[in-house]
N, C-alpha and C positions, 0 to 999 in steps of 0.2 A: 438336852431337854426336848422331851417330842411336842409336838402340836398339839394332844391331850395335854399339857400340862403348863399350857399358857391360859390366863385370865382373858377375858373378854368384858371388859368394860368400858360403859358408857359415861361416865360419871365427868368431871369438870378434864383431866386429859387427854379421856378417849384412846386411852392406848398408846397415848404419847408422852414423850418426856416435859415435865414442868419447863416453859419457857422455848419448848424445839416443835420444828413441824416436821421432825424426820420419828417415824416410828419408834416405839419404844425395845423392839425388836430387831435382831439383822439374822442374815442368812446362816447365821451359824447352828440354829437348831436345825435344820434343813441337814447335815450335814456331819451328825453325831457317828460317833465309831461304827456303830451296830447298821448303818445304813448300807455299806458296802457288803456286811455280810446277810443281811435280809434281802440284797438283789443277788445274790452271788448268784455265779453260771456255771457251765459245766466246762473249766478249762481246757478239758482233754479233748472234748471237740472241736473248740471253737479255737481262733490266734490269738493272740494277745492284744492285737490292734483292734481287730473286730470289737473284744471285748472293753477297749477302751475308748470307741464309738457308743457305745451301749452306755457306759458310765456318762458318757456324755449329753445323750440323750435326756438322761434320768434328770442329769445334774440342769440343763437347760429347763426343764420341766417344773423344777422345785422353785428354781429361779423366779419362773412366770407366776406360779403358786403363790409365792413373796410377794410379788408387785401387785398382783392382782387383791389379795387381800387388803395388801394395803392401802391402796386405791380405795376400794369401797373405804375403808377405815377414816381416809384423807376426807372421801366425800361426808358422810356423815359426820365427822368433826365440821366442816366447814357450814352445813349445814344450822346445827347447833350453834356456833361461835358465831355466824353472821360472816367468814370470813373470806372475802371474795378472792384474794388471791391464794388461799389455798384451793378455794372450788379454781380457780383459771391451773396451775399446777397441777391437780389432778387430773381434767382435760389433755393440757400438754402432754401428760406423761403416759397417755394411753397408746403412743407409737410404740413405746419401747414394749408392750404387754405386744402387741401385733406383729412386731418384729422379730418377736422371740418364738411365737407361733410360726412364723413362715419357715424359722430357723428349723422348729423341733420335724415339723412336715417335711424339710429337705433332707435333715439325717435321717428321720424313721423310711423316709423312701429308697436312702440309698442303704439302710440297714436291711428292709424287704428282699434287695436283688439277690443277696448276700443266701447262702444255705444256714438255716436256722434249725435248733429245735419247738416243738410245739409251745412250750412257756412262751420263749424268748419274743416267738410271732408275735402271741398273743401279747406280750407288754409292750413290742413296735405299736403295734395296731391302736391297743387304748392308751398311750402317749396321747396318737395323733387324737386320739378321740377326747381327751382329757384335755390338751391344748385348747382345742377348738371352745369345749364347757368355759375354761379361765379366759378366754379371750372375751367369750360373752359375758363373763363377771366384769371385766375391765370396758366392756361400752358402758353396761350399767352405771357402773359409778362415774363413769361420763356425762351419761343422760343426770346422774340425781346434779353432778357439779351443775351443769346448764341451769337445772330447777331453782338450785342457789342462787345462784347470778340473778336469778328473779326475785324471789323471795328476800335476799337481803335489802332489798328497796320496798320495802312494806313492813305493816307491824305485823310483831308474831300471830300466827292463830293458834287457839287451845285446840286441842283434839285430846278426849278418853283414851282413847289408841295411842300410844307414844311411838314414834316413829323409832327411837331409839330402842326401842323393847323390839320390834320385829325386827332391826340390824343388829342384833346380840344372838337373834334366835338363828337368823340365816348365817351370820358369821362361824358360831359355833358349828352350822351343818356343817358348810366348808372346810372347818378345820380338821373337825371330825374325820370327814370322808377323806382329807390330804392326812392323814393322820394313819388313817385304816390301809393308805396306801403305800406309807412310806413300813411299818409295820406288819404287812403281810396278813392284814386282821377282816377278813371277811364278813366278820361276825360282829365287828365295829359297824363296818358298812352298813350292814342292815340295821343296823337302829338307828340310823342315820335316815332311811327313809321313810317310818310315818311320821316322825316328827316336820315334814312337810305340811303334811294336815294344817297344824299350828298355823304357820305361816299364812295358808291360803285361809283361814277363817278371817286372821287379826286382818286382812287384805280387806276382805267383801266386811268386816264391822267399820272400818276406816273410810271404805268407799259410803258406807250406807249412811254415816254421819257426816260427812264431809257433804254429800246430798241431799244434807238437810239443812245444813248450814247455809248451801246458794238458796234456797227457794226460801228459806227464813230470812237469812242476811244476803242481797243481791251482792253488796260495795264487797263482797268474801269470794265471787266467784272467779277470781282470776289465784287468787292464796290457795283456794278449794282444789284448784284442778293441777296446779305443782303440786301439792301435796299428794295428790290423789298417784301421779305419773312415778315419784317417787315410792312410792310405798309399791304400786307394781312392779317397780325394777327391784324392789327388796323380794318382794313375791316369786319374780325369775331368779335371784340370783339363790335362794333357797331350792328354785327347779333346777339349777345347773351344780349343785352341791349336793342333788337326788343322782341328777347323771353320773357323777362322777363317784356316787356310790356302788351306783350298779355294775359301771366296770368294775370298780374293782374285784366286786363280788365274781364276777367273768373271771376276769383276771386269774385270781388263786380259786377258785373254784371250777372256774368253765362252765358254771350255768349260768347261760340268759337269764334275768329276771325283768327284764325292761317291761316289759307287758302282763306280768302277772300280776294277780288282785292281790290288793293292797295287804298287809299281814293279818287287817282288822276288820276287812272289810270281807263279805262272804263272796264266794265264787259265782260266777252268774249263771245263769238258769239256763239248760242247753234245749228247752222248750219256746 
């Protein structure tokens, strides 16, 4: 099963099993037949050991892909449920997201010394570049546990903006983009990034109401400003699920688009 064809829901599980705090998911979609042969290489130039540093690579990568989603997943569950030791768990378990990064940095460096062909560079290169994106989804969902930890000691505040509706919309980026990636799908990628837009509006409508709320209701401005710190870490983790678009567009294509105007937006004036 690929990453397009997993559910993203908010609703009373969240993504998790009735009664568990372990995902409702495990590594094994990560990991489907067609995987090996959507990264294949070019055997006849490369050894066999090279070639099974490469696989490992990839395989570390999915790994942190895993955690890192779920992390955010854990956070916003705990959020919702009030549940503090799942927010303290999610914190805990952001070593392992950072240490799998260190890991993917150490192969891809010693895969660089190695003679390559141009592909193969280029997917060392946005690993490490991609590593780096999931590591910063895994602070995030750090920073929203922290926010928990506060919030479950106060009564809930209503907000029009559902926090849950903008970790649906950034989750899906994410999956998207690891999706496009595991897939060979360029063409994935790119719709993956104006649906960004989305993101950064429900952001600045959430911040502008939550702004209204302290200067209306003061006894809200401690609720107001976790929410607020949350909801921008939804906002980055939506920019880091834009990043890891553009590689891969790199990737199987070889164009940059890091800096080009938006698909919707018109090209700027050379006056």
């Amino acid at each position: 099963m690929g990453l397009s064809e997993r559910s993203v829901s908010f609703h009373d599980s969240f993504g998790y099993e009735s009664g568990s705090s372990q995902p409702s998911f495990n590594l094994e979609f990560y990991f489907w037949p067609n995987l090996e042969y959507s990264f294949s290489v070019n055997t006849d130039s490369v050894s066999a050991e090279l070639d099974n540093e490469l696989a490992t690579l990839k395989e570390k990568l999915l790994t942190m892909a895993s955690h890192a989603e779920a992390a955010v997943n854990r956070a916003i569950k705990a959020l919702l449920r009030r549940d503090d030791d799942l927010a303290r768990r999610t914190k805990e378990e952001d070593s392992v997201i950072d240490r799998l990064e260190m890991e993917i940095d150490e192969g891809a460096l010693q895969l660089l010394a190695r003679k390559r062909g141009p592909f193969e560079l280029r997917l060392i290169t946005m690993a490490m570049k991609i590593a780096l994106d999931l590591e910063r989804v895994g602070d995030e969902a750090t920073t929203i546990s922290r926010r928990c930890l506060e919030l479950s000691h106060e009564a809930p505040l209503k907000q029009r903006v559902e926090i849950p509706h903008m970790a649906t919309l950034a989750l899906q980026m994410l999956k998207d983009s690891l999706d496009a990636f595991v897939n060979r799908d360029p063409a994935r990628a790119r719709s993956v990034i104006p649906r960004d837009e989305e993101v950064d509006a429900l952001n600045k409508q959430l911040h502008r109401e939550l702004a209204r709320y302290m200067v209306e209701q003061p006894t809200t401005i401690t609720r107001c400003l976790n929410l607020m710190v949350i909801s921008k870490s939804l906002e980055r983790i939506a920019d880091h699920a834009t990043n890891i678009a553009e590689l891969v567009v790199y990737l199987y294509e070889g164009q940059d688009i890091r800096h080009a105007p938006k698909p919707d937006a018109p090209a700027p004036s050379n006056r």
